[in-house]
KEBA-95906 format. One record per atom (N, C-alpha, C): residue in three letters; x, y, z. Coordinates in steps of 0.2 Angstrom, whole numbers, plus 5000, padded with zeros to 4 digits. Layout:
BEGIN
ALAXYZ/...
***
This chain:
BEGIN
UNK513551764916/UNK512951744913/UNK512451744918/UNK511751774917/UNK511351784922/UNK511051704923/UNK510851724930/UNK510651674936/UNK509751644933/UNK509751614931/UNK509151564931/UNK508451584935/UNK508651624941/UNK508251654945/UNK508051694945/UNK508151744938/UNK508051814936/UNK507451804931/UNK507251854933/UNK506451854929/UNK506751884923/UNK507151924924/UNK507351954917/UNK507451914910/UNK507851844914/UNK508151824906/UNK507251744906/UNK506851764909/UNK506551704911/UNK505651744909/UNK505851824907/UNK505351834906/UNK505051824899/UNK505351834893/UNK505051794887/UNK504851734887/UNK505151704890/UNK504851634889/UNK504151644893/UNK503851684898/UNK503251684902/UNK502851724897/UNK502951764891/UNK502651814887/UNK502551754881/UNK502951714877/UNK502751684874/UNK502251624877/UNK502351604883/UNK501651574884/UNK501051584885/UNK500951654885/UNK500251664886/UNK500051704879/UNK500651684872/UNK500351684868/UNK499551654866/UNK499251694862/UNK498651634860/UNK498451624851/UNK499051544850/UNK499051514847/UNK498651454842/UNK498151444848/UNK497551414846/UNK497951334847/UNK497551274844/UNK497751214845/UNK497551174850/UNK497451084852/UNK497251064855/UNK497851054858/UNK497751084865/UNK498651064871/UNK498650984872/UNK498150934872/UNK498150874873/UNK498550844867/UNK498450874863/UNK498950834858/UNK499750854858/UNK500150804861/UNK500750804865/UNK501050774860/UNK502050794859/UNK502350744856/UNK502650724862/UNK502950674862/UNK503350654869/UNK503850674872/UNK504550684865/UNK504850724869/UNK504850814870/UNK504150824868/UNK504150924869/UNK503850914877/UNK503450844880/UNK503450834885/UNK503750854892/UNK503850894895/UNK504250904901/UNK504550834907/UNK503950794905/UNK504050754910/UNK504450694906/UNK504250694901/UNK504550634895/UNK505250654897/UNK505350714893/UNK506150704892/UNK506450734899/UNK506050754905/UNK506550724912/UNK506650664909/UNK506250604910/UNK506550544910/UNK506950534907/UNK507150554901/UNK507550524895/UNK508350554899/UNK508150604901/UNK508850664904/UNK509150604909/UNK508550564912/UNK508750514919/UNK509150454917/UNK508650434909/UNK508850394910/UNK509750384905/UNK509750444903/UNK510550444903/UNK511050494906/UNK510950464913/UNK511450504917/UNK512350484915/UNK512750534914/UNK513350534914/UNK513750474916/UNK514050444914/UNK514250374919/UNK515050394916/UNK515450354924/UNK516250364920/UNK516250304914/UNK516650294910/UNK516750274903/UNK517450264904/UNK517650204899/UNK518050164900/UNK518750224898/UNK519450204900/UNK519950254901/UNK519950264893/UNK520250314890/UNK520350344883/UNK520750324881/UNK520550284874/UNK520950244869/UNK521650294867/UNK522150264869/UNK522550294866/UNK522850294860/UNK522550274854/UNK522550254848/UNK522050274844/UNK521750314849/UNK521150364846/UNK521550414839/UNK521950434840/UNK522150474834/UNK522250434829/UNK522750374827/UNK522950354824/UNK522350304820/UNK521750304824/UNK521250284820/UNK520750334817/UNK520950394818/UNK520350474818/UNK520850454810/UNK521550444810/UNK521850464803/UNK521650414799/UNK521450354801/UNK521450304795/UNK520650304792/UNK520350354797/UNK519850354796/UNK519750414790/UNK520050474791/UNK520050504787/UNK520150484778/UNK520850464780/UNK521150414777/UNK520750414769/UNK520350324774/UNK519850284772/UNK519250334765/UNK518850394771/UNK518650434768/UNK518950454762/UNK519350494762/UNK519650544756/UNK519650494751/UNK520150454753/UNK520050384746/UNK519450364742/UNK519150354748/UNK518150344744/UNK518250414741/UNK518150474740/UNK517850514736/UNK518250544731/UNK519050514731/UNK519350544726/UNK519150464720/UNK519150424722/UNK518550364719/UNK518050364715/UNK517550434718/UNK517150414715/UNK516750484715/UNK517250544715/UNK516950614714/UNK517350634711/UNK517350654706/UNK518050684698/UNK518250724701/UNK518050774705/UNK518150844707/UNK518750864711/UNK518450804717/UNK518750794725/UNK519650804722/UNK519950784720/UNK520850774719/UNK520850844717/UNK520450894713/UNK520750954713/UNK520551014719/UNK519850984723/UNK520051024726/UNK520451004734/UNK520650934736/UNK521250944739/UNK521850974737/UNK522150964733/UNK522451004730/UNK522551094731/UNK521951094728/UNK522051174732/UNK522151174739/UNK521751164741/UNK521751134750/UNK522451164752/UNK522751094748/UNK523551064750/UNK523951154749/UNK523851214744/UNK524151244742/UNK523951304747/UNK523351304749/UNK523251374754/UNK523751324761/UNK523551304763/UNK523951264769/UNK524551264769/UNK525151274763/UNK525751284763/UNK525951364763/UNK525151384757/UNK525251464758/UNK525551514764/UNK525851544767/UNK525951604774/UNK525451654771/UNK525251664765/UNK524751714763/UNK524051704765/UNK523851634766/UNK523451624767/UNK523151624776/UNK523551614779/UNK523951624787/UNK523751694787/UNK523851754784/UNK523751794787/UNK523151834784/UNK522651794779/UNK521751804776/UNK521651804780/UNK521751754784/UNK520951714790/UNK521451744794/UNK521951774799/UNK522251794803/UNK521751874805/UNK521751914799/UNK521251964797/UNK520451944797/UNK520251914793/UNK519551884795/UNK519651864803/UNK519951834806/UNK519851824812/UNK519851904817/UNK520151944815/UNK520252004821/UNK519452054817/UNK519252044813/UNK518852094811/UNK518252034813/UNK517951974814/UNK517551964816/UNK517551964825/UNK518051974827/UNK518151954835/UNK517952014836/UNK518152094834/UNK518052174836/UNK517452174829/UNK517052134828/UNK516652164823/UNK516252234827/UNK516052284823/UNK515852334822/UNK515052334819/UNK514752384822/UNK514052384819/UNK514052384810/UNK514652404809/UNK514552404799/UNK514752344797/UNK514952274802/UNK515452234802/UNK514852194801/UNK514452174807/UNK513952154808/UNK513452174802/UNK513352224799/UNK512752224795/UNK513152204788/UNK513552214787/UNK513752164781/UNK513752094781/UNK513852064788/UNK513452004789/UNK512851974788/UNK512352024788/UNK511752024790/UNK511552014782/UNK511852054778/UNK511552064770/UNK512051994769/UNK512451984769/UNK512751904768/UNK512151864768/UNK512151854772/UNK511551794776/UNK510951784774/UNK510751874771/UNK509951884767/UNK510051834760/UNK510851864758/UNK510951834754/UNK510751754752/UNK511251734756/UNK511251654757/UNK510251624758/UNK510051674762/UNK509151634764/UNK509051654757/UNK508951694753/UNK508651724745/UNK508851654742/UNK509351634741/UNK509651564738/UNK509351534740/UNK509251504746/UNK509151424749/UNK508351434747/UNK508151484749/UNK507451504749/UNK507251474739/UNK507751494734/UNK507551484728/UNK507651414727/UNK508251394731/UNK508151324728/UNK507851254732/UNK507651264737/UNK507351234744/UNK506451244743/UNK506351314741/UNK505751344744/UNK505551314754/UNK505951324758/UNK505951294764/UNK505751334769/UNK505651424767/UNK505451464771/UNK504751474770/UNK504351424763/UNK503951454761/UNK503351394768/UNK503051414772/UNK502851364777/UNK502151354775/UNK501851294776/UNK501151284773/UNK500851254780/UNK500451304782/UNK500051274788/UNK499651204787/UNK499851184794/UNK499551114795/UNK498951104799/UNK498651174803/UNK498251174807/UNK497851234804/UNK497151254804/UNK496851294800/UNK496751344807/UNK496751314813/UNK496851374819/UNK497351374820/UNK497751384818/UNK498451424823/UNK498951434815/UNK499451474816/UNK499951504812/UNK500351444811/UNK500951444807/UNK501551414808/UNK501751444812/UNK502251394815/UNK502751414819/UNK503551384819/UNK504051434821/UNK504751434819/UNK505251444825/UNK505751374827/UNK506251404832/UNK506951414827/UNK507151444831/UNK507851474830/UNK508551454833/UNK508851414834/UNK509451434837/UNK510051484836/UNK510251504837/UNK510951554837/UNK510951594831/UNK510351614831/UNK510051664823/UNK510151734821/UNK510651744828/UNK510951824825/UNK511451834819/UNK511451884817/UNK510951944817/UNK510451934812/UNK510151864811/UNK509451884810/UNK509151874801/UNK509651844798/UNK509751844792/UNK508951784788/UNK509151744791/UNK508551704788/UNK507951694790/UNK507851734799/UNK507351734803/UNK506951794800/UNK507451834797/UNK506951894794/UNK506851864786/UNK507051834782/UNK506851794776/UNK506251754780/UNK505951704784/UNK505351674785/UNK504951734786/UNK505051794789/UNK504551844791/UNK504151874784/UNK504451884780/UNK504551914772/UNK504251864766/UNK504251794769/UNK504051764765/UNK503251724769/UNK503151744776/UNK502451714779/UNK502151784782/UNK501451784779/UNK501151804781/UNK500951814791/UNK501051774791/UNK500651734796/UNK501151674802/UNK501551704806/UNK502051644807/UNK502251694813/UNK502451634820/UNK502551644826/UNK503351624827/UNK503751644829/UNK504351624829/UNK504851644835/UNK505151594839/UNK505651584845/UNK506551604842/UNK506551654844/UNK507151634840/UNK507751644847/UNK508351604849/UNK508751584852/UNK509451614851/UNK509751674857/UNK510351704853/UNK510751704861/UNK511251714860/UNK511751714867/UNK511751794869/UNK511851804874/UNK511751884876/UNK512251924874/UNK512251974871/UNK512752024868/UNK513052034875/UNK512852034883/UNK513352044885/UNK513651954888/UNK513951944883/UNK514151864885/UNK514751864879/UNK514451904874/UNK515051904869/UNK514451874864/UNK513851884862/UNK513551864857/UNK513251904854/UNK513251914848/UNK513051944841/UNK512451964842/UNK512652044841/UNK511852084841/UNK511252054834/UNK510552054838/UNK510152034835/UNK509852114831/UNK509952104822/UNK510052184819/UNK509052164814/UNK508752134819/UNK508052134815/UNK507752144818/UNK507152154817/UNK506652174820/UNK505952154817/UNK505452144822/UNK504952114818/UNK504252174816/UNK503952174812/UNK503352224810/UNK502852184811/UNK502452244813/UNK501652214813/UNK501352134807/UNK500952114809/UNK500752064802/UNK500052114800/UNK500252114795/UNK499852134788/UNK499252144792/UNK498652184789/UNK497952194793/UNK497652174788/UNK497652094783/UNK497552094778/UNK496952054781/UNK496452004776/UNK496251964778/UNK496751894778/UNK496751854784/UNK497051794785/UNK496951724779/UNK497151704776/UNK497251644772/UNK496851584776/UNK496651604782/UNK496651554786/UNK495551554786/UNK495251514786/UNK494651524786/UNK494251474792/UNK493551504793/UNK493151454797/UNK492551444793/UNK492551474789/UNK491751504785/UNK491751554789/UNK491251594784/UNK490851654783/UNK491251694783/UNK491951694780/UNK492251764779/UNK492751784787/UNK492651734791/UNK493151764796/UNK493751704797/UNK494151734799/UNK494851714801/UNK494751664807/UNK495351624804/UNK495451584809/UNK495751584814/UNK496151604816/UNK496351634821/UNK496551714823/UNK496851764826/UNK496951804826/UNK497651834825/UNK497951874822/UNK498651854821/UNK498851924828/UNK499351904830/UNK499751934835/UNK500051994833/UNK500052034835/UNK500552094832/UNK501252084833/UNK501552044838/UNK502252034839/UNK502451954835/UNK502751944830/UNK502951864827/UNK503651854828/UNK504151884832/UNK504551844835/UNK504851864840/UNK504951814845/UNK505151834852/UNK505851794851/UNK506151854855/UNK506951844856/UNK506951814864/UNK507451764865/UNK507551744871/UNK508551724869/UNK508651784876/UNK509251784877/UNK509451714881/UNK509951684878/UNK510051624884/UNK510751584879/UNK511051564882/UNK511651524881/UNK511451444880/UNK511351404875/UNK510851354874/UNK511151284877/UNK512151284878/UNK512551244882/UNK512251224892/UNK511851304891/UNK511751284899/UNK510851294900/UNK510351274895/UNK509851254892/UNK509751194899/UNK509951194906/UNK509651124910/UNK509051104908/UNK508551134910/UNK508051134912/UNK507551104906/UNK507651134901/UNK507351104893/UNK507751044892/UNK508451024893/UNK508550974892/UNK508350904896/UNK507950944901/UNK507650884906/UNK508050884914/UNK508350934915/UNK508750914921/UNK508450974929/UNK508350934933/UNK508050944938/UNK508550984942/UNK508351034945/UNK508851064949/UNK509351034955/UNK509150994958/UNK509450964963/UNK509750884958/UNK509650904951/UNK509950844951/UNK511050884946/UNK510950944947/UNK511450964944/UNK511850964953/UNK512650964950/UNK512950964960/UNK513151004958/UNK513051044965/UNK513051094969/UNK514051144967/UNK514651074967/UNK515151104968/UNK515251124959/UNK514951124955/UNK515051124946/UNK515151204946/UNK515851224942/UNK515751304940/UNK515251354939/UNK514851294934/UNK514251354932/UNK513751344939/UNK513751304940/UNK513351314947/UNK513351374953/UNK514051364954/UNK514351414958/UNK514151484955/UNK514151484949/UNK514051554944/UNK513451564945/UNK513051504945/UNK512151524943/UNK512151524936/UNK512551474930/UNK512451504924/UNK512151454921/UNK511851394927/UNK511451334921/UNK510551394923/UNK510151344917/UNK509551404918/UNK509151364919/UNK508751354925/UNK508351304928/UNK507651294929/UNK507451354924/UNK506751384922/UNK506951354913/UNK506251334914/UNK506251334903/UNK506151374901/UNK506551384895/UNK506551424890/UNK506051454884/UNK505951364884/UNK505151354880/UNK504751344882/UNK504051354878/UNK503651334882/UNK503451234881/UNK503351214886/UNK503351154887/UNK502951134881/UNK502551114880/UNK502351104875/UNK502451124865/UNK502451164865/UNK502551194858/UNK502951174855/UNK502651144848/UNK503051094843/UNK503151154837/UNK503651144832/UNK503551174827/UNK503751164820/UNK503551184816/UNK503551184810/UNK504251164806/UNK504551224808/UNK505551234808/UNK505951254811/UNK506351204811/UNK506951244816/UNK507651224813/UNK507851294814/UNK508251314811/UNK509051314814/UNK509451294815/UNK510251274820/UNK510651294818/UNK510751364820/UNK511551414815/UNK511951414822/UNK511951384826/UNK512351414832/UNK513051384834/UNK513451414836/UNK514251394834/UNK514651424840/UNK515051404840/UNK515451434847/UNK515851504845/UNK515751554848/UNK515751624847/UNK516651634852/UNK517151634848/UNK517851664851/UNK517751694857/UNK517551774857/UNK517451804862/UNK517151784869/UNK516551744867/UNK516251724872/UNK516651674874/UNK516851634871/UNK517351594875/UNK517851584880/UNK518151664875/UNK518651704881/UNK518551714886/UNK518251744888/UNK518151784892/UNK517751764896/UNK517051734895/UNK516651704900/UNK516451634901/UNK516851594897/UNK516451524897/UNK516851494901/UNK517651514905/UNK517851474909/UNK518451404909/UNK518951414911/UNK519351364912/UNK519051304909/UNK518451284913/UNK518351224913/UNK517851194907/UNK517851264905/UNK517351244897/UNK517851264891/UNK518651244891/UNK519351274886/UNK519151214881/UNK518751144886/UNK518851094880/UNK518251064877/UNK518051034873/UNK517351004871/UNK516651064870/UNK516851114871/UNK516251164870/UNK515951144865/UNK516351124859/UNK515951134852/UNK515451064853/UNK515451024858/UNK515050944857/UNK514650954863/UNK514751014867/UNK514251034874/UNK513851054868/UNK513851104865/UNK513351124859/UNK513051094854/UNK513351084850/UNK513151034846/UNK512850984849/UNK512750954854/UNK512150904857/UNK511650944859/UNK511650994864/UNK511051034866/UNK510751054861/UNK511151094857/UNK510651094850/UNK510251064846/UNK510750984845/UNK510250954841/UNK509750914842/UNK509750894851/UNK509350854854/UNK508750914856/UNK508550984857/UNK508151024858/UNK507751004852/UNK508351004847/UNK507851034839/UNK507550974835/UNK507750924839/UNK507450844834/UNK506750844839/UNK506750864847/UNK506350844850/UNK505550894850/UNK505850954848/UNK505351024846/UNK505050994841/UNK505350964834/UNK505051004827/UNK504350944828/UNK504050964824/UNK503350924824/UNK503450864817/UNK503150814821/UNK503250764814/UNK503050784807/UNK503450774804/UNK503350804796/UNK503650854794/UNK503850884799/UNK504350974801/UNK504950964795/UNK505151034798/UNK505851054793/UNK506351064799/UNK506851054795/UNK507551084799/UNK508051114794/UNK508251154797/UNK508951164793/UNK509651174796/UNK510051154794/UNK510651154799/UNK511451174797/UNK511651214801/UNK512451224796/UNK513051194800/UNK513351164795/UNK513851124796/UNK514551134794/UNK515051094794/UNK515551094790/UNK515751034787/UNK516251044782/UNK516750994778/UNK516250934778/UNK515850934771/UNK515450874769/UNK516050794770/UNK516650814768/UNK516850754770/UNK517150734774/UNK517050744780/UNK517250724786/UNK516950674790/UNK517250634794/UNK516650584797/UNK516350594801/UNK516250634803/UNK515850664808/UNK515250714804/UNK515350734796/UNK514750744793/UNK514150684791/UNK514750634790/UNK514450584786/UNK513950554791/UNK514350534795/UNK513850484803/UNK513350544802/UNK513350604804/UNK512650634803/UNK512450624800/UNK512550634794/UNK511950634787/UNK511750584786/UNK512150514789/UNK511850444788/UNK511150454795/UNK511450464798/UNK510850464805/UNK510150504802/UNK510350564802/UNK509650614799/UNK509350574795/UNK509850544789/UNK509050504783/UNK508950454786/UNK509050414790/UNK508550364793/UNK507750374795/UNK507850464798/UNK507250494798/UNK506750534798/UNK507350584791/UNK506950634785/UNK507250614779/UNK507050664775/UNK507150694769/UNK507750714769/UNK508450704767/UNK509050764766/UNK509250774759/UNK509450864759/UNK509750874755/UNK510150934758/UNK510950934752/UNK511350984756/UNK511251044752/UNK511351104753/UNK511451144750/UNK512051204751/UNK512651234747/UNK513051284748/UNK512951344744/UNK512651384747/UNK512551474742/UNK513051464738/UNK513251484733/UNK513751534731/UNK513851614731/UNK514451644733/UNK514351694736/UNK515251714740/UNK515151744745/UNK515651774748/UNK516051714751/UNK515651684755/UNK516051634760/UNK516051564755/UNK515851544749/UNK515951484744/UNK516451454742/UNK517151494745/UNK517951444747/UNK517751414755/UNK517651434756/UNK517551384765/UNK517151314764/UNK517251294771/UNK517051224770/UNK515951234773/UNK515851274776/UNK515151264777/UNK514651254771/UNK514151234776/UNK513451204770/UNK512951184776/UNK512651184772/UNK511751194775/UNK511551124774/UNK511251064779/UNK511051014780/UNK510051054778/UNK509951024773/UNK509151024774/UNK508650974775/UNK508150964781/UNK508050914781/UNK507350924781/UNK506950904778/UNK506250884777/UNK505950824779/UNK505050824780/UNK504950764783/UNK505050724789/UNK505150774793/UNK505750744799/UNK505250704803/UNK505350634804/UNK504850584808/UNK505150604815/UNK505050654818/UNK505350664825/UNK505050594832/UNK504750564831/UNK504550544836/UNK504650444832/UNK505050464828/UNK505150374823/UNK505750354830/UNK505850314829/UNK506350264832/UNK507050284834/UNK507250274828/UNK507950334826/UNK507850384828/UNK507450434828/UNK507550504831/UNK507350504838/UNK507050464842/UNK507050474847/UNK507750414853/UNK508050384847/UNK508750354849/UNK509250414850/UNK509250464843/UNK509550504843/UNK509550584847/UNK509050564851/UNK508950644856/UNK509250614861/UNK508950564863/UNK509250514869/UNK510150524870/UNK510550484865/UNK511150484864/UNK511550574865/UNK511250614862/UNK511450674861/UNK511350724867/UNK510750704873/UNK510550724878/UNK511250684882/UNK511350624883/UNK511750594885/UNK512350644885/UNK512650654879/UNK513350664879/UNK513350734878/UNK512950774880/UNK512850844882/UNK512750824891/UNK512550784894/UNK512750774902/UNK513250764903/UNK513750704899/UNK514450694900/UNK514850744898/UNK514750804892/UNK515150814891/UNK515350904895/UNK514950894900/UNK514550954904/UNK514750934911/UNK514550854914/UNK514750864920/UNK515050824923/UNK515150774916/UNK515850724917/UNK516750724914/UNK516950694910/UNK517750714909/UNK517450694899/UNK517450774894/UNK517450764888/UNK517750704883/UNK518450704888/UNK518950654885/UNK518650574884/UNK518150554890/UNK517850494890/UNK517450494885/UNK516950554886/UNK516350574880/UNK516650544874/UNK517050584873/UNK517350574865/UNK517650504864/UNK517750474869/UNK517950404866/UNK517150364866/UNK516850354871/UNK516250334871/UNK515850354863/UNK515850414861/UNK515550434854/UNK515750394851/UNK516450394850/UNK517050344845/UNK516750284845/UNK516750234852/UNK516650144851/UNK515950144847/UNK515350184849/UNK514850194849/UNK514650204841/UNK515050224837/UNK515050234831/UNK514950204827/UNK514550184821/UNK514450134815/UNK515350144812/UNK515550094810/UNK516250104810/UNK516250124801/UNK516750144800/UNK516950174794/UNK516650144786/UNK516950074787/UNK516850024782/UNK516050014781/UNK515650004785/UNK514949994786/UNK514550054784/UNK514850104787/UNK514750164783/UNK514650174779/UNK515050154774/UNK515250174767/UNK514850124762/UNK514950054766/UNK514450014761/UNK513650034759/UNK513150074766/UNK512650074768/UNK512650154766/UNK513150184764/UNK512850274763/UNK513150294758/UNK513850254756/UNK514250284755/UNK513950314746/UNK513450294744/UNK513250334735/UNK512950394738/UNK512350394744/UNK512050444745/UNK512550494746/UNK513050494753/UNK513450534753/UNK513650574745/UNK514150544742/UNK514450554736/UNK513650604733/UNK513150584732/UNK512550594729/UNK512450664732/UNK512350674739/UNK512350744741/UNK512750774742/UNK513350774742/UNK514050814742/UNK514350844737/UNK514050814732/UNK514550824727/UNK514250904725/UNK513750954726/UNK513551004725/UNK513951054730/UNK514051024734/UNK514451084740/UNK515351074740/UNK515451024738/UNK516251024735/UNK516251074728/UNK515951064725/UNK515951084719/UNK515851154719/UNK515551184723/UNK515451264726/UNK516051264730/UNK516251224733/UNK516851254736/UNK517451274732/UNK517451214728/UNK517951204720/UNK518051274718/UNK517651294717/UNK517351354714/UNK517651414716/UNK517651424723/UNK517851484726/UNK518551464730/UNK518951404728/UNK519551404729/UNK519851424724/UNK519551414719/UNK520151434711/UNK520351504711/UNK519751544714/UNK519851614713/UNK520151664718/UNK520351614723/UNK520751644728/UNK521651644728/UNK521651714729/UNK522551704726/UNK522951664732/UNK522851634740/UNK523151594743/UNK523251514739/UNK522751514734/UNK522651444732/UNK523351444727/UNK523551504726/UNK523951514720/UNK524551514721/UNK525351494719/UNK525951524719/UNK526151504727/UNK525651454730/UNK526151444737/UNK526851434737/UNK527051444743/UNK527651434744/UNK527851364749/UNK528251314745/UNK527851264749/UNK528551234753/UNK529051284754/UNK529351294759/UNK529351314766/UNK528551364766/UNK528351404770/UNK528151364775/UNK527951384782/UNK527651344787/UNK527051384788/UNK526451364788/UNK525651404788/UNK525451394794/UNK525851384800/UNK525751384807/UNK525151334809/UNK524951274804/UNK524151244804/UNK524351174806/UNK524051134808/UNK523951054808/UNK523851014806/UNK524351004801/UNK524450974795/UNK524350904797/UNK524750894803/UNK524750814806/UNK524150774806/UNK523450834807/UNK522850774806/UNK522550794799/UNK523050824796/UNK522650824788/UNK522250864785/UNK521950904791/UNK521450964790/UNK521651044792/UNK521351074788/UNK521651144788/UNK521151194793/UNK521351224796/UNK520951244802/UNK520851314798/UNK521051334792/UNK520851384790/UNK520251374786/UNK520151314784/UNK519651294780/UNK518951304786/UNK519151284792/UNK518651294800/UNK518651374800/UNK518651424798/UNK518751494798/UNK518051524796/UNK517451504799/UNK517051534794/UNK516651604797/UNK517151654801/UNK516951704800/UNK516551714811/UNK516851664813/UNK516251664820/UNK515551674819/UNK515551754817/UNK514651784816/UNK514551724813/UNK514751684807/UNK514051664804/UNK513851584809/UNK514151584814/UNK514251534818/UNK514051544823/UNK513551584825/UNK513451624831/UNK512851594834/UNK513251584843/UNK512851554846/UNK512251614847/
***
């Protein structure tokens, strides 16, 4: 991973600031703040945590449990399509689907990748029909919208907002193909030399539109320091990536710029993990990221903003607790394409309205900042219990969410339902067989299979 001290990977970030996007710069949100969210980074420095509950699994299972019950209760659907579940998980033929899908997304190829790409056009044409969420209605009569990206290769719904706005600036955020990261297969065109929608009176434009609308910045978003608030000298010195030069200690963004949407497709990519992320990062990757990610994107979007977010397994507690947290301080709805990947467990978090700077949301960058410090340069194991105690507990959960839950889910179950029946692992298992899975916590890791690409940091 390139060193933080190279102009190279630190020069877009220097070309999108001397964009001229119009706007008053005094109007500040607090955590796009630089100096704000240092303090936020300070004031939750990593602390050791109490030793690790060793009963932690046995309550992850009753937790499960707990869940499944609630929605075979109270979603007609849910018992058939565990059931399937239960049938590809006994299947060996299913073992060897995703065994395939696994070696052709690791060695994808350039024809591998653009069949990705019209996937994912696919899916933005969807979301886009049912959401209108790429459709962006400017809030400022001087300046464009504007659109961040996380882990948006190759580029599928970044080029849907392009297609659908005239008029729109966009950041968009990919790991470097040499890191093991998904080439970026779009490219942006000129903006129209039309007349702007945008007016001052007397026939001219309100701002001028750029001939470049989206800059790519290569950068690995887990070692994102510097945007997350962290000081060089407050990172120590003896840390792997340190030694490596692989935290990036220059921002990425530009320190102020809030935005319209953003977008959070980014997932931990096999290859890169392999091969470059290091012993020391074999465990907790997926919660180093998924905090960086969502604490950049709650503390970016501008109040009222959108977000979009991809996820897995609507019923798991770990989607729930999100979904419960986000409506505390947007809009949410779920939504799953129907299409290629419609047997898997992903789905798209859509959040509107986002009150970024409301209470809850500024709790929840905080806590996420936290546990991307601890889970970066203290022991994950602690993280993850600390997540645990810190929890709204299950039962509470369910009383205070649990209809909305059922209320957004039931569309993305029911698309899953869908693309389970027609898959022949679902059929004629063999239920003698051993499907080499982890049956013990109840979830099928093939159901976790969705392709890497489309999870790409």
């Amino acid at each position: 991973m390139e060193s933080s001290a190279d102009d190279t990977l630190s020069s877009p970030t220097l070309a999108l600031q001397n964009l001229k996007i119009g706007g008053d710069q005094k109007e500040t949100i607090a955590l796009s703040d630089p100096n704000v969210l240092l303090q936020v980074a300070r004031d939750c420095k990593a602390k050791d945590g109490d030793p690790v509950d060793e009963d932690a699994s046995s309550l992850d299972d009753q937790e499960r449990k707990r869940l499944a019950q609630y929605l075979r209760d109270h979603v007609p659907i849910f018992s058939e399509l565990e059931d399937l579940r239960q049938k590809g998980w006994k299947n060996p033929a299913g073992d060897e689907y995703f065994k395939k899908q696994r070696f052709h997304t690791d060695h994808a190829n350039h024809d591998t990748s653009l069949n990705f790409l019209r996937m994912m056009q696919l899916a933005a044409d969807k979301l886009q029909r049912a959401t209108n969420i790429f459709t962006l209605v400017p809030t400022d009569a001087r300046r464009p919208p504007t659109v961040l990206g996380f882990g948006f290769a190759p580029g599928g719904f970044l080029q849907k907002i392009l297609l659908e706005n005239v008029h729109v600036l966009i950041w968009g955020i990919t790991l470097p193909e040499s890191l093991g990261g998904i080439p970026v297969l779009i490219s942006d065109f000129p903006c129209p030399q039309h007349q702007s929608p945008f007016h001052r009176g007397g026939g001219s434009t309100g701002f001028v539109a750029h001939p470049i609308r989206l800059q790519v910045i290569a950068a690995d978003i887990t070692m994102m320091a510097a945007d997350l608030g962290m000081l060089p000298d407050e990172i120590p010195a003896s840390h792997p990536d340190a030694i490596a030069h692989n935290f990036l200690l220059r921002r990425q963004l530009p320190p102020l710029q809030r935005f319209d949407l953003v977008t959070c497709e980014a997932g931990v990519l096999r290859p890169h993990h392999a091969v470059h992320a290091g012993a020391h990062r074999e465990h907790g990757e997926h919660i180093r990221l998924r905090a960086a990610q969502l604490a950049l994107a709650v503390a970016r979007v501008k109040p009222g903003g959108s977000m979009i977010v991809l996820m897995h397994k609507a019923e798991s507690s770990d989607s729930v607790r999100m979904l419960w947290l986000f409506s505390q301080f947007c809009r949410v709805r779920l939504f799953k394409p129907d299409g290629p990947h419609h047997y898997k467990s992903s789905f798209y978090m859509v959040a509107t309205d986002v009150q970024s700077q409301s209470e809850p949301a500024l709790k929840a960058v905080k806590r996420w900042v936290a546990e991307w410090k601890m889970a970066t340069f203290g022991s994950v194991d602690k993280c993850l219990d600390k997540m645990k105690k810190e929890a709204i507990g299950v039962e509470e959960l369910l009383q205070v969410f649990g209809h909305e839950w059922v209320r957004l889910g039931n569309e993305v179950w029911e698309t899953q339902l869908q693309g389970l029946r027609m898959k022949s692992f679902t059929k004629n298992a063999n239920r003698g067989g051993h499907s080499g899975l982890d049956r013990g916590r109840g979830e099928s890791n093939k159901d976790e299979e969705e392709g890497g690409v489309s999870a790409a940091q």
